[in-house]
C-alpha positions as CSV (number, residue, x, y, z in Angstrom):
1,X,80.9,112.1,87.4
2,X,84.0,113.8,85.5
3,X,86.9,115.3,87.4
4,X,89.8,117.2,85.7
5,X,93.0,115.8,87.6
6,X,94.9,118.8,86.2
7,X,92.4,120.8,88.5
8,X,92.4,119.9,91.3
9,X,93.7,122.1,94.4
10,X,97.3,121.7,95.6
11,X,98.4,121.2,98.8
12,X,101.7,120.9,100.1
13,X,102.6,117.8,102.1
14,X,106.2,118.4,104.1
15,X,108.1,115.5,105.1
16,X,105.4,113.2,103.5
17,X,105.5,109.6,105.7
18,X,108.8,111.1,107.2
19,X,110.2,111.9,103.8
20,X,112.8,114.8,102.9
21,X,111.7,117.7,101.4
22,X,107.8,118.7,100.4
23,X,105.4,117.3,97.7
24,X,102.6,117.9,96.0
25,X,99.3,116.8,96.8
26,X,96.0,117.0,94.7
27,X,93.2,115.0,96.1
28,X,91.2,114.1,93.5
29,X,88.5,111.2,94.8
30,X,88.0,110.3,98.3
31,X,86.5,107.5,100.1
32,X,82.9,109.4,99.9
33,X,83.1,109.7,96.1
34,X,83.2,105.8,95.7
35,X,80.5,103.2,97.0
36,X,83.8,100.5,96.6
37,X,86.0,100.0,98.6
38,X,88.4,102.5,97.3
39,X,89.9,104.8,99.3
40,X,91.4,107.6,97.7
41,X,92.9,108.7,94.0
42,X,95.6,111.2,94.4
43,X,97.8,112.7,92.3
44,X,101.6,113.9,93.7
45,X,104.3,115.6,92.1
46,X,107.6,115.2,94.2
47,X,110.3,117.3,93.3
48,X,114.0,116.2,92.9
49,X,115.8,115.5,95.9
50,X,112.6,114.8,97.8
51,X,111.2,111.8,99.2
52,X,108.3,109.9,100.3
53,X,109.5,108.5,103.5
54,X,109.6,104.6,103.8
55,X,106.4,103.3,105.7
56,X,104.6,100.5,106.4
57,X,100.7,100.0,104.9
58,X,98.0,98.3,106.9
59,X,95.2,95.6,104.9
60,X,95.3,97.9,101.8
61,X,96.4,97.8,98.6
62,X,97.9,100.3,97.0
63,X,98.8,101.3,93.1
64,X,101.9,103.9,92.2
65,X,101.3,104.5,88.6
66,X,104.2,106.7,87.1
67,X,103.1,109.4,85.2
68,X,106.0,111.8,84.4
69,X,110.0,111.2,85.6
70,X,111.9,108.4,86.9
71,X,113.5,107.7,90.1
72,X,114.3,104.7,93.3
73,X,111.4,103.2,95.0
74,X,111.5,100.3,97.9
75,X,109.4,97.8,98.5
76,X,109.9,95.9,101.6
77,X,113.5,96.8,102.0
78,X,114.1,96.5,98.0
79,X,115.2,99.1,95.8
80,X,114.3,99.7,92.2
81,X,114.4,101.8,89.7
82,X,111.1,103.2,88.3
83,X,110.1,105.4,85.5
84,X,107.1,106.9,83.4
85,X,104.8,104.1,82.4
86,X,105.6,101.8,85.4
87,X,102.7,101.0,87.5
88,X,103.9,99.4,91.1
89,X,101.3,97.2,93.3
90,X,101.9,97.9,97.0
91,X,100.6,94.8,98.7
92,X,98.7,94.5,101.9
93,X,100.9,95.2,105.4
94,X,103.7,95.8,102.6
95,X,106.5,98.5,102.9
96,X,107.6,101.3,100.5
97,X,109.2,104.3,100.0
98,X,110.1,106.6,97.2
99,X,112.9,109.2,96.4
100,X,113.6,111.4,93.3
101,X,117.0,111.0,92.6
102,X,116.9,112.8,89.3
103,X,117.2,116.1,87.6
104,X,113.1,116.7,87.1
105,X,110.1,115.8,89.1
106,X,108.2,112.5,89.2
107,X,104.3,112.9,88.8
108,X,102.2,109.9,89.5
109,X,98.5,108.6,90.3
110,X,98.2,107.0,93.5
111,X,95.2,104.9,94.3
112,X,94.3,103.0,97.3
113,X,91.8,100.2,98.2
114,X,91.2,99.0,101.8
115,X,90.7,95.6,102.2
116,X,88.8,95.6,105.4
């Protein structure tokens, strides 16, 4: 199965996990596309001065890969800088958060596995 990531639907996802601001959401696999354990491949565009509000994740692993931009992530109560090409492993029960401290917006992939 082929999916175009450029076309995929947008929503809009205010104050995303508590963040500032609104993002960009395009779903483009869900946990019914995938006989894994993989629950989701997104794709989010968040705009400057918006965020991605710091949570915590339960027994899942999660993968930021940086598409376009550059901006401040932290992991369990880091920061540090990240930019296009970076690809960030969020561990199981971990803590993250990301804001767009820059001038253009930051696109990435996001894809989650549950580890249940």
């Amino acid at each position: 199965m082929i999916r175009n990531y450029l076309e995929t639907e947008k929503q809009i996802q205010n104050s995303a996990h508590d963040g500032i601001g609104s993002v960009e959401l395009y779903e483009i696999w869900s946990k019914s596309d995938f006989a894994s354990s993989c629950d989701f491949i997104d794709r989010q565009i968040i705009p400057p001065n918006s965020t991605v509000g710091y949570h915590k994740h339960g027994n899942n692993e999660e993968m930021y890969i940086i598409l376009e931009g550059s901006g401040t992530m932290t992991i369990d109560n880091q920061e540090v800088k990240i930019k296009k090409g970076d690809m960030i492993k969020n561990k199981p029960y971990g803590e993250h958060g990301l804001i767009n401290d820059s001038d253009s917006d930051i696109e990435l992939l996001i894809i989650q596995f549950s580890l249940d």
